[in-house]
C-alpha positions as CSV (number, residue, x, y, z in Angstrom):
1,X,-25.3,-11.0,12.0
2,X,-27.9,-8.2,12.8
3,X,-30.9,-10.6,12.2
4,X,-29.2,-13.1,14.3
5,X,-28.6,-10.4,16.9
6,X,-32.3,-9.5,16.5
7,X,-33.8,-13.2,16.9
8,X,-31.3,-14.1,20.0
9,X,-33.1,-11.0,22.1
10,X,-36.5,-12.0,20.7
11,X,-35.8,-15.3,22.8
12,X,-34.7,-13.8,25.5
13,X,-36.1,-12.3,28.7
14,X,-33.8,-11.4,31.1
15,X,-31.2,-9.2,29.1
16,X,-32.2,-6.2,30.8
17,X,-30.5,-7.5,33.8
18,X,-27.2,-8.2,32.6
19,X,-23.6,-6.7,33.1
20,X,-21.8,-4.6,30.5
21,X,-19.3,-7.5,30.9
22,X,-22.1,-10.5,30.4
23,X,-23.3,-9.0,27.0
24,X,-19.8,-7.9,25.8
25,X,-19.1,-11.4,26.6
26,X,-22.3,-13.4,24.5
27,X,-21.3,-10.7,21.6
28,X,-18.2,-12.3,21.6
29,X,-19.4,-15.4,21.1
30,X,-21.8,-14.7,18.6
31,X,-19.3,-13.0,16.5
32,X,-16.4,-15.5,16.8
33,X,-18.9,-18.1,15.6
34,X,-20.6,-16.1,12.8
35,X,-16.4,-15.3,11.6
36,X,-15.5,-18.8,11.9
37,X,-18.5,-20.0,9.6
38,X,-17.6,-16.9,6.9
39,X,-13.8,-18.4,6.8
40,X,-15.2,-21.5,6.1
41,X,-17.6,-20.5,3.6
42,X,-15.7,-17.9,2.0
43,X,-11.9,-19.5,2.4
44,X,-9.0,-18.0,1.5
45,X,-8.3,-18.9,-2.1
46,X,-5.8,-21.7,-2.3
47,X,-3.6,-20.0,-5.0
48,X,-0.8,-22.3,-6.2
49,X,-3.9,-24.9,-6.6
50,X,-5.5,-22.8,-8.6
51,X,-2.5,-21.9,-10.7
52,X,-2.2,-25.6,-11.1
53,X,-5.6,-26.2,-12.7
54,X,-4.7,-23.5,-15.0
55,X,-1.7,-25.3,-15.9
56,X,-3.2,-28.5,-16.4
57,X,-6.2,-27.6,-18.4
58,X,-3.9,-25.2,-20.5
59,X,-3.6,-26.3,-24.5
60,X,-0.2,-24.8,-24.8
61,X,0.9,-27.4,-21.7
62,X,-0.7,-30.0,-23.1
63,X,0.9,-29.7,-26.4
64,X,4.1,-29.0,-24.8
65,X,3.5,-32.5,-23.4
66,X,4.6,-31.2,-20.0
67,X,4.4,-33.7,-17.3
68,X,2.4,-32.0,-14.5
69,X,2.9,-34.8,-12.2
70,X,6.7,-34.1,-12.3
71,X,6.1,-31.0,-11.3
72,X,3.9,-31.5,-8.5
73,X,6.0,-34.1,-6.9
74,X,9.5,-32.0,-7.3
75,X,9.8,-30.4,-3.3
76,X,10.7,-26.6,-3.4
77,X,10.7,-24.7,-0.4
78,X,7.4,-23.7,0.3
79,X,7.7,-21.0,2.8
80,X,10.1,-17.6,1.5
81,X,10.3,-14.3,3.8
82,X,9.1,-11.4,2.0
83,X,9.7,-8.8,4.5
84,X,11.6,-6.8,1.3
85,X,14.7,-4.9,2.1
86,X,16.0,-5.9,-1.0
87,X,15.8,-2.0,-3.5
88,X,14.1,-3.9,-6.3
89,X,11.3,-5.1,-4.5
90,X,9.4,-8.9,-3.8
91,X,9.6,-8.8,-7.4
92,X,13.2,-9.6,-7.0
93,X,13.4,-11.4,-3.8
94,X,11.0,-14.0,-4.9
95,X,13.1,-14.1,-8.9
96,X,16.4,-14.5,-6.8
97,X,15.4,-17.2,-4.5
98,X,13.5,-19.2,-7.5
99,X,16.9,-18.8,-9.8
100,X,18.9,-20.9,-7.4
101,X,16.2,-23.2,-7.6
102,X,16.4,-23.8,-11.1
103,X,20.7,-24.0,-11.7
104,X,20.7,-25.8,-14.8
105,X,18.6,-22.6,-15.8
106,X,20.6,-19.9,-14.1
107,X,24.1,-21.7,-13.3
108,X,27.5,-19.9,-12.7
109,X,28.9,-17.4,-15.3
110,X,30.5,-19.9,-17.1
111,X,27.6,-22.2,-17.7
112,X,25.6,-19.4,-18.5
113,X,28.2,-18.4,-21.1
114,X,27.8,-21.5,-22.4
115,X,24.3,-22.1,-23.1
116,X,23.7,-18.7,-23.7
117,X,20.2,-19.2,-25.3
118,X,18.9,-21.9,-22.5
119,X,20.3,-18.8,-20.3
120,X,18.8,-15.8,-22.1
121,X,15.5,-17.7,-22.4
122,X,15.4,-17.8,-18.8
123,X,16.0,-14.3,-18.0
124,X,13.6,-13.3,-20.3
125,X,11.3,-15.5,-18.9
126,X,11.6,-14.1,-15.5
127,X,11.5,-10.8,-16.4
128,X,7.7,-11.4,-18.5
129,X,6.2,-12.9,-15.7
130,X,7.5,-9.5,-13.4
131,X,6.0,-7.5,-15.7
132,X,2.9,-9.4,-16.1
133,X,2.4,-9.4,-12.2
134,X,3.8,-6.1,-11.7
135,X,0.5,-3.6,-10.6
136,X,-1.8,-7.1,-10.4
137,X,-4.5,-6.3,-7.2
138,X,-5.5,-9.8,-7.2
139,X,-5.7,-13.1,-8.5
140,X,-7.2,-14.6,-12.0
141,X,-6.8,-17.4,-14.1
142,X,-7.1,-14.8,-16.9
143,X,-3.1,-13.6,-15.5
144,X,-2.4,-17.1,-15.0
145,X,-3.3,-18.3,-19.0
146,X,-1.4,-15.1,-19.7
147,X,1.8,-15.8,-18.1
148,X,1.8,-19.7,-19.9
149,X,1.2,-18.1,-23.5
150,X,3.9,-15.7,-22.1
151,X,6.7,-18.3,-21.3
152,X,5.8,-20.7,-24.3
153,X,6.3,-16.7,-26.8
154,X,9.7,-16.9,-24.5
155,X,10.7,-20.9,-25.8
156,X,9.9,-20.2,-29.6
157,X,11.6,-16.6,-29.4
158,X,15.2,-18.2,-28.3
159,X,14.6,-21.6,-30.1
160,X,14.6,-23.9,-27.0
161,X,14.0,-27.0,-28.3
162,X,14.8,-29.5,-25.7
163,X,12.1,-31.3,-23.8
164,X,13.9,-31.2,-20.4
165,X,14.7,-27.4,-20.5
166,X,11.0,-26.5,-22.1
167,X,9.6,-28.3,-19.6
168,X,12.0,-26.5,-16.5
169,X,11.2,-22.9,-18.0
170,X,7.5,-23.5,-18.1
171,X,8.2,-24.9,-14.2
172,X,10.1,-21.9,-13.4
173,X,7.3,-19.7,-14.9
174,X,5.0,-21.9,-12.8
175,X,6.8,-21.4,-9.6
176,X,7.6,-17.5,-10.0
177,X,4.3,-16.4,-10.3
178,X,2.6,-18.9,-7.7
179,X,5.1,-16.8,-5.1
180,X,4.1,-14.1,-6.7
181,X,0.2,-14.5,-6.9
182,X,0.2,-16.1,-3.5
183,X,1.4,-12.5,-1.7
184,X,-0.2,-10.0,-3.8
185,X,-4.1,-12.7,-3.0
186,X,-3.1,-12.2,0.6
187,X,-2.9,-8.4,0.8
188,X,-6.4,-8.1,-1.0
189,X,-8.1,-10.2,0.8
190,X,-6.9,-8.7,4.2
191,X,-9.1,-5.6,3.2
192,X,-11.5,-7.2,1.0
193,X,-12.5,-11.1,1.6
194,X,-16.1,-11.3,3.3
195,X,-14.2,-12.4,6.6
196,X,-12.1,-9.1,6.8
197,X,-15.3,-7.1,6.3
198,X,-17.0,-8.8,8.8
199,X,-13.8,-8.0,11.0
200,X,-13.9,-4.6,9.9
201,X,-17.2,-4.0,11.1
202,X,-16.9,-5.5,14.8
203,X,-17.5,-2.6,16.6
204,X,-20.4,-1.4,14.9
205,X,-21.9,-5.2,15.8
206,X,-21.0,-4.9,19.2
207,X,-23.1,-1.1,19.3
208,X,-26.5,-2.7,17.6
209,X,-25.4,-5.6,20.2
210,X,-25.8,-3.5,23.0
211,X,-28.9,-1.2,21.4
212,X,-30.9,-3.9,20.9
213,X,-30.1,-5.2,24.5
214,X,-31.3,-2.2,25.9
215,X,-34.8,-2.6,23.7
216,X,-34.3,-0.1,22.2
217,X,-37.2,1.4,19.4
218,X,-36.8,-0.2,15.8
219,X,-36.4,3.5,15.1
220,X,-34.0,4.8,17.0
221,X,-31.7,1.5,16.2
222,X,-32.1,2.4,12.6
223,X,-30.7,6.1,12.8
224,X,-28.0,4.8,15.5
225,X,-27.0,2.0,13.1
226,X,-26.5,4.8,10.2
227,X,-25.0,7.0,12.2
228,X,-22.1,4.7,12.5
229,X,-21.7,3.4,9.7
230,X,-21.4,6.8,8.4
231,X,-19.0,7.9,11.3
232,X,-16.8,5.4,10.4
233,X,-16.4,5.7,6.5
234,X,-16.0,9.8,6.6
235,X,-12.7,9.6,7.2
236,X,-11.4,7.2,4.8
237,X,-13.9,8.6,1.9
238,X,-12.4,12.2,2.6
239,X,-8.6,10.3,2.2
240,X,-10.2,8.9,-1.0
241,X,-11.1,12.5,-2.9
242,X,-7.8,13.7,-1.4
243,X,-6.1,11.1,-3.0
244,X,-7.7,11.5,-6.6
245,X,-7.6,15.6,-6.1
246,X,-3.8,15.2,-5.8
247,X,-3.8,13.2,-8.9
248,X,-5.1,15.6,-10.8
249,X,-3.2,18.2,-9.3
250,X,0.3,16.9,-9.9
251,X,-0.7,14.6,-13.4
252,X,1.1,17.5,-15.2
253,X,4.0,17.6,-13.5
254,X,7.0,17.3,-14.9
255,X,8.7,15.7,-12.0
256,X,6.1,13.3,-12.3
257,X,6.1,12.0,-15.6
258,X,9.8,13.5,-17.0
259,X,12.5,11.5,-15.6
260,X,15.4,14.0,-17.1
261,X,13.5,16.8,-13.8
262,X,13.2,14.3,-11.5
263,X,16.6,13.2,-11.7
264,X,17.3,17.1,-11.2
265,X,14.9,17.1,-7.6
266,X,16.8,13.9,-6.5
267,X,20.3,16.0,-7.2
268,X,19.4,19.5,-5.4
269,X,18.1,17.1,-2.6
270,X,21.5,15.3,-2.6
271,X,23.1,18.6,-2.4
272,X,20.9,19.5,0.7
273,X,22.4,16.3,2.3
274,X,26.0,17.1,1.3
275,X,25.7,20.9,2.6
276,X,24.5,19.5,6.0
277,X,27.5,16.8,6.0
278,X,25.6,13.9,5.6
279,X,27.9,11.8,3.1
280,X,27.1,8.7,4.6
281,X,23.5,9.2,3.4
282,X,24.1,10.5,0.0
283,X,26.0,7.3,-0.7
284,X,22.9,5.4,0.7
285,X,20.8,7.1,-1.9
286,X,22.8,6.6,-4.3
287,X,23.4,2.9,-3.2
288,X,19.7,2.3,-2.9
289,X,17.7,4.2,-5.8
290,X,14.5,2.5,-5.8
291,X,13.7,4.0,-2.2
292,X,15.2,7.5,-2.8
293,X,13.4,8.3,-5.5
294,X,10.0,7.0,-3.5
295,X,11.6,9.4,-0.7
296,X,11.9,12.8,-3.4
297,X,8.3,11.6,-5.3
298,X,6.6,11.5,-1.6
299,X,8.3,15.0,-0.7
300,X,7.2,16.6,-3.8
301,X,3.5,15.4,-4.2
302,X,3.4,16.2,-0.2
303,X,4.3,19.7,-0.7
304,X,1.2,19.9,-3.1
305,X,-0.8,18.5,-0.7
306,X,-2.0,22.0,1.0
307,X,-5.2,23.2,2.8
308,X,-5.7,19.9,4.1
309,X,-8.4,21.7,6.6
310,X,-10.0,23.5,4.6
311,X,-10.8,20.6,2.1
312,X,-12.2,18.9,4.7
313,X,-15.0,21.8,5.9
314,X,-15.5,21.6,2.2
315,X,-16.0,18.0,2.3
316,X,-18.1,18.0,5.7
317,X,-20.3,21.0,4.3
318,X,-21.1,19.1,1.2
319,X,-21.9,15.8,3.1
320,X,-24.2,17.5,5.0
321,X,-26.3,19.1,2.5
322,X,-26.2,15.3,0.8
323,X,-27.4,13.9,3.9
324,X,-30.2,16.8,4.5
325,X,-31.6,16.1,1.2
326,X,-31.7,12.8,1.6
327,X,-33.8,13.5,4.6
328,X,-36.4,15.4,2.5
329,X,-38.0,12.2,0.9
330,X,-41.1,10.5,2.6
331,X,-42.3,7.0,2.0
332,X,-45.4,5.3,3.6
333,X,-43.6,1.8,3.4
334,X,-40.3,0.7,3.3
335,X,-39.2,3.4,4.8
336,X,-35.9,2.4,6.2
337,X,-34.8,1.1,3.4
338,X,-35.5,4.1,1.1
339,X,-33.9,6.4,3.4
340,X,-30.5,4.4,3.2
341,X,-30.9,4.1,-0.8
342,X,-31.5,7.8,-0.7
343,X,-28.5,8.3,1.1
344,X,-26.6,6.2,-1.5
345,X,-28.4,7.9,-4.4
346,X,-27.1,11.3,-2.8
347,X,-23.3,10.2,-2.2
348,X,-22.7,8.6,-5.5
349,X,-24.7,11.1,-7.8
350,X,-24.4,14.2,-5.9
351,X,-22.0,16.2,-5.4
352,X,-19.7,14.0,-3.9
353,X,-19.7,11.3,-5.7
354,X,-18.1,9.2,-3.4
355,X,-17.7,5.9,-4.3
356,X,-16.4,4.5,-0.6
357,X,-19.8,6.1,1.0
358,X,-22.0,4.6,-1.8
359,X,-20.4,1.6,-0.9
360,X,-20.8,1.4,2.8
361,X,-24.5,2.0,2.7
362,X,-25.2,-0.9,0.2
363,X,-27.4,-2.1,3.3
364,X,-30.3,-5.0,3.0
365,X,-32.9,-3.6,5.8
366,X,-35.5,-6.5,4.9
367,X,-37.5,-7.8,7.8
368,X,-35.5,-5.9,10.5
369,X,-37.0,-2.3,10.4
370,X,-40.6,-2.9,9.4
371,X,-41.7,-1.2,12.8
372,X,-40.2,1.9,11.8
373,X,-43.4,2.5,9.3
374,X,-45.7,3.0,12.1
375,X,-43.7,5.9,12.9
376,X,-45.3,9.2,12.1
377,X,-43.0,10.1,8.2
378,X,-41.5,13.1,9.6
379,X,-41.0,12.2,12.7
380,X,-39.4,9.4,11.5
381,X,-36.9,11.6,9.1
382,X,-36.3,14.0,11.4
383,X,-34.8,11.7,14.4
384,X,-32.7,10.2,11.1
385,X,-31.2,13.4,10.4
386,X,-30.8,14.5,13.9
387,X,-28.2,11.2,14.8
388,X,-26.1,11.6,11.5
389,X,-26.1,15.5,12.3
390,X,-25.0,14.8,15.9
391,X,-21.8,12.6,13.7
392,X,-21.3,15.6,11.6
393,X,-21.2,18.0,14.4
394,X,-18.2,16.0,15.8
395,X,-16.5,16.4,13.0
396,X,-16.7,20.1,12.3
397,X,-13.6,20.4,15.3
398,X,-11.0,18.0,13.5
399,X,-7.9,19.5,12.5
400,X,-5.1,17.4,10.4
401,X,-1.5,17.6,11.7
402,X,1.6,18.3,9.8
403,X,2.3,14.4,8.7
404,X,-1.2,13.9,7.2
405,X,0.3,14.9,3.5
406,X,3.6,13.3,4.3
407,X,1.3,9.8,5.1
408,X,-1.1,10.6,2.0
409,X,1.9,10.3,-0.8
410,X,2.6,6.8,-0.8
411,X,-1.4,6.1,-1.6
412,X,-1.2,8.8,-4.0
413,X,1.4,7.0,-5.6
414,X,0.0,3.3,-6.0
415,X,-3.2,5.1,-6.6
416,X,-1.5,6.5,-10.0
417,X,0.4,2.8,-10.4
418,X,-3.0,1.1,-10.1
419,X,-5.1,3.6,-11.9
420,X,-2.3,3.4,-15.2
421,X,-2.8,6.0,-16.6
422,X,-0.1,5.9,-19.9
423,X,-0.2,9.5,-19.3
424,X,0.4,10.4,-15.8
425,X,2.6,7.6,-14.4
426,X,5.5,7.8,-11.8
427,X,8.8,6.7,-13.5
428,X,10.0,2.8,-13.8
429,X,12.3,1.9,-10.5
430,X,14.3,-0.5,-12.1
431,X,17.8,0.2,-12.1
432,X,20.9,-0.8,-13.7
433,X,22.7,-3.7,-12.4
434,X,26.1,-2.1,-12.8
435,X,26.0,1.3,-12.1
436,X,22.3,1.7,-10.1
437,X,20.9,4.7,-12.4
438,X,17.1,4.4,-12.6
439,X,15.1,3.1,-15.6
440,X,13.9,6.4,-17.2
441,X,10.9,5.3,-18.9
442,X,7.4,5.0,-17.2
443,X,6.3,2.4,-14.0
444,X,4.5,-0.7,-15.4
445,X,6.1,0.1,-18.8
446,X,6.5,-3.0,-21.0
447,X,10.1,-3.9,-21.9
448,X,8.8,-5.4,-25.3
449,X,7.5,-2.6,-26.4
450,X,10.5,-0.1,-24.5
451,X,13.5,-1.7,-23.1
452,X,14.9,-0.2,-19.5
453,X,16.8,2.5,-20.2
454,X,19.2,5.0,-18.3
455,X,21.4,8.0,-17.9
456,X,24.3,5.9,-16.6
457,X,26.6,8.0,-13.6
458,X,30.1,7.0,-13.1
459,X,29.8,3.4,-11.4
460,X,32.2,4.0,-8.9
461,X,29.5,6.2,-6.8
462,X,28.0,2.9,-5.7
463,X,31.6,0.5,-4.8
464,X,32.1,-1.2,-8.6
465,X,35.7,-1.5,-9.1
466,X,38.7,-3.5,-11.0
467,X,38.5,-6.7,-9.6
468,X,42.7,-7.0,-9.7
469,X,43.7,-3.6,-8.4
470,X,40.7,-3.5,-6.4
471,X,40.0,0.5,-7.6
472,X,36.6,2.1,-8.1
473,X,35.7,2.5,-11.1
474,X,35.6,6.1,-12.8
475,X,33.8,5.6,-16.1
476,X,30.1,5.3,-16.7
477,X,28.3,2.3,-18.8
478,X,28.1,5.0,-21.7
479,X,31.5,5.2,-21.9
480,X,32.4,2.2,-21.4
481,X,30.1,1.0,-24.5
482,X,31.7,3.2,-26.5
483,X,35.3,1.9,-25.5
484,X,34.1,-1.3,-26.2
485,X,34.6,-2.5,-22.3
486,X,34.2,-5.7,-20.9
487,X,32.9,-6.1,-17.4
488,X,32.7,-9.5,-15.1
489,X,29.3,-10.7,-12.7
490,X,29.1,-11.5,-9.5
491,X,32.8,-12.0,-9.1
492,X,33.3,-14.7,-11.7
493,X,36.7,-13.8,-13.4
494,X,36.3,-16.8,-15.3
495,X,33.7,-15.2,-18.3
496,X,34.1,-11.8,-19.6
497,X,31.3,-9.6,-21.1
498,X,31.2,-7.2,-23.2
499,X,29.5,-3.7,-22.7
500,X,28.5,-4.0,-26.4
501,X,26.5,-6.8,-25.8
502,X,25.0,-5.0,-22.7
503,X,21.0,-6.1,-24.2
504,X,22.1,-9.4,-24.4
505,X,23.7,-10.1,-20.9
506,X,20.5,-7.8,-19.1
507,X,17.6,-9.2,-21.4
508,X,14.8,-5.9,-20.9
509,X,17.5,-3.2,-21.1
510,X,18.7,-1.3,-23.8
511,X,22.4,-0.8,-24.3
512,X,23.6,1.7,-22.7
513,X,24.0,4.8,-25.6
514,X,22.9,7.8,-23.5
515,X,26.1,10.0,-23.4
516,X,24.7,12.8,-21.1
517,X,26.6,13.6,-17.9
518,X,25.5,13.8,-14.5
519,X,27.4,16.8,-12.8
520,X,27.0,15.6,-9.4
521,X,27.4,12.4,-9.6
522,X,30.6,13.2,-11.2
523,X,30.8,15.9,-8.8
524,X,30.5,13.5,-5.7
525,X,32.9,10.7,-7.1
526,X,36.0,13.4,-7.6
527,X,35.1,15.1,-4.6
528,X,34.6,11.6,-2.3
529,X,37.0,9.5,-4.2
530,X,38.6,8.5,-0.6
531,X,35.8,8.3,1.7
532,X,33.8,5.9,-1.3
533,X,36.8,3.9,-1.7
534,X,36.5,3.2,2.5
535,X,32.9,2.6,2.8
536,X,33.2,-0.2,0.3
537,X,36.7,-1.4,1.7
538,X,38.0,-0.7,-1.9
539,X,40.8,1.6,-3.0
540,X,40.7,5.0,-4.7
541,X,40.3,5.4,-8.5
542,X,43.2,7.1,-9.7
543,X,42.2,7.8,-13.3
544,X,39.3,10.2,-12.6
545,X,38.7,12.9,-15.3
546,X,39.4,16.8,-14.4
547,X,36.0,17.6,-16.2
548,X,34.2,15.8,-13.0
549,X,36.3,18.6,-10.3
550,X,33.5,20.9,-10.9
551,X,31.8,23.7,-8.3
552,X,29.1,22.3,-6.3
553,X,27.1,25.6,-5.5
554,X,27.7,26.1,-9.5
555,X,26.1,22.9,-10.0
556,X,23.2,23.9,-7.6
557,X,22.7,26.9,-9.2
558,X,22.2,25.0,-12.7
559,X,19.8,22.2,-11.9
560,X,18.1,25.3,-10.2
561,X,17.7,27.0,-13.4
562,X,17.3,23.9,-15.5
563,X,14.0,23.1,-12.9
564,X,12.9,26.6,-13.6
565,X,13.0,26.3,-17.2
566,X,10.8,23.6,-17.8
């Protein structure tokens, strides 16, 4: 758009003359034009057609003898709101809305009961193609072929042999990971497609707009034009070596990578609530454990998020000297464009090594700043220098508030998730359908390889109760197991299951063996029995053990040491 910014001025006279309000105006247009033609040359990839060419070119489908056509022509609901509230994630939103979908796949209890293999198959199917988009930063066809070898591993595993309910499954993995695909496409391309660069870079249009209004001297253009494009990716590179600097200041935490500790955090935080009277909140935690353990992770990594401003005089200082040296090379010809490779050359090799700098200045100056080598070398340096020093000056005076580390930890965190690293990874936030204890093992962790597994609290802490009496529950899962316990879903009396077929009936999870108490969760069911029982409209248990009365600054006082000791 610079070129064409350049060529519209060469061919006109009177621009001189006009209002702020006539050029902001024609810059408009220009712009809006030039975004328009990038959308159409660079669309938004049409996902689910994609996925469908996979699909039809695959040799496992076409063996299968799966009629695509069928597919095509059978009308789902398109459109599904992924605003997520649900604690599992769209992971789960888009699973749940697909399942109803597909009833002959995932019917009542009963059925399920029934055809337990057609049933098992299908849980196992969903919970692959999770896994397999789980941490995914954008589409490929390489995920797609992936997630059909997938399924078809799913159909030989459980011995489906029936056309009609191969060919659902494969429609089900079909369907699943177009929602799937379709979301996680969008949020990439809203930072990286050619159109939201071009977006992204508006303002620093409109300033060469004006510049080159005002004739101003090839020269002086060039140095403005680097001046803000550096003023504009300080910020964000300095978040960037914060970012990785936390990582490799926490990766040997063992809040971070033990989930036994971080279980410990999430209790003395609990504790903190239940001190300051805050019941109704604990319960919420406890209710919703995906988001309160993001809530302890963020406070933890925040609090080793220090000296914020004096990492960034550290950063300016060093950006400075990268920039200074890069002023220190002199070319006859080409000069323009050797000073922004230089710059490159000095933010990716030097001392920095910043990756989001080298990038910005990836910057084609061909046939636009060819006057600037009938400038005298030095002079030519020197008012270079001088704009992107008068940037740096302005920086010198910012000063981070209070919520900058709080705002960092979340990036820090799918930082981590999307680097995946085996050994520095947040813990899995899956939890257990029946008593809401988190997975123990590590994020992105495949359930092949290692099953969900848990330290399971009494289930009563979260509203699970006798369906007859209409009483919370006391035991945990563990116990339960080893009582041999049945247990009913989602309110179906009709089918019992067992607890010793726990693996079975929750395909990805291990049964539930762990036999380790939980002191306040124990702690908070004795202690709450009554106010849990009326938040969940439910009546008291009235079999709870004595061994969960226990003494909550004793228990305090424990994970305390326990944390100190590791």
């Amino acid at each position: 758009m610079r070129q064409e910014i350049n060529d519209f001025f060469k061919s006109t006279t009177n621009a001189l003359n006009w209002t702020p309000e006539k050029k902001n105006k024609k810059f408009d247009e220009m712009f809006y034009k030039l975004l328009s033609e990038a959308k159409d040359e660079f669309p938004c990839k049409e996902v689910a057609a994609e996925i469908l060419k996979v699909y039809e070119n695959s040799t496992v489908i076409k063996n299968r003898k799966i009629k695509m056509d069928v597919i095509k022509n059978r009308k789902i609901p398109s459109k599904l709101n992924l605003q997520d509230k649900n604690p599992h994630g769209i992971l789960n939103v888009v699973g749940e809305f697909l399942k109803n979908q597909f009833p002959s796949l995932f019917g009542n209890e009963k059925e399920n009961k029934i055809k337990n293999s057609i049933n098992l198959c299908a849980d196992s199917v969903d919970n692959t193609i999770k896994r397999i988009a789980n941490g995914k930063l954008c589409y490929s066809d390489s995920i797609i072929s992936e997630v059909i070898r997938s399924v078809d591993e799913e159909i030989k595993k459980y011995k489906i042999e029936e056309n009609s309910k191969i060919q659902l499954l494969h429609e089900y993995g079909m369907r699943l990971i177009i929602y799937l695909m379709e979301n996680i496409e969008k949020e990439w391309e809203k930072e990286n497609s050619v159109p939201a660069k071009l977006e992204s870079n508006k303002e620093i249009l409109r300033n060469h707009f004006m510049m080159v209004s005002e004739e101003m001297a090839k020269m002086k253009l060039f140095a403005s034009n680097m001046a803000t494009t550096l003023e504009k990716n300080i910020k964000p590179a300095f978040e960037k070596e914060m970012i990785q600097k936390t990582f490799q200041g926490i990766r040997n935490e063992r809040w971070l990578y033990d989930a036994i500790i971080m279980q410990k955090y999430m209790d003395l935080y609990l504790i903190e609530l239940l001190e300051d009277k805050q019941l109704d909140k604990v319960l919420d935690h406890i209710q919703n454990p995906k988001e309160f353990y993001a809530e302890v992770l963020h406070r933890l990594i925040a609090k080793k998020i220090v000296n914020v401003d004096d990492e960034w005089q550290s950063f300016i200082n060093h950006l400075t000297q990268s920039i200074t040296k890069a002023a220190t090379v002199q070319v006859d010809k080409g000069r323009a464009q050797t000073f922004v490779d230089q710059l490159r050359k000095e933010f990716l090799d030097g001392y920095l090594q910043s990756e989001t700098l080298g990038s910005a200045f990836v910057i084609d100056c061909s046939n636009e700043y060819e006057d600037c080598d009938n400038e005298d070398t030095e002079e030519f340096n020197d008012d270079c220098l001088t704009e992107l020093m008068r940037v740096m000056d302005k920086q010198a005076y910012i000063q981070f508030n209070t919520n900058y580390a709080k705002e960092l930890s979340p990036k820090v965190v799918r930082y981590m998730i999307t680097l995946n690293d085996k050994a520095a990874l947040p813990r899995c936030d899956e939890c257990c359908r029946r008593c809401k204890s988190l997975c123990i093992e590590a994020a992105n962790h495949d359930t092949k390889e290692k099953a969900h597994d848990a330290i399971h609290q009494p289930s009563g802490v979260v509203g699970f109760h006798y369906i007859d009496s209409k009483k919370l529950f006391s035991t945990t899962c563990s116990q339960s197991y080893e009582k041999d316990g049945g247990f009913y879903l989602n309110g179906d009396e009709t089918v019992e299951y067992k607890y010793r077929d726990f693996a079975t009936v929750f395909p990805g999870w291990k049964d539930p063996r762990i036999n380790e108490e939980l002191p306040l969760r124990e702690y908070i069911l004795a202690t709450y029995n009554k106010e849990i029982a009326k938040k969940y409209n439910l009546k008291p248990a009235d079999d709870i053990p004595a061994s969960y009365s226990r003494d909550l600054s004793s228990i305090k006082q424990q994970l305390k040491r326990d944390i100190a000791n590791c």
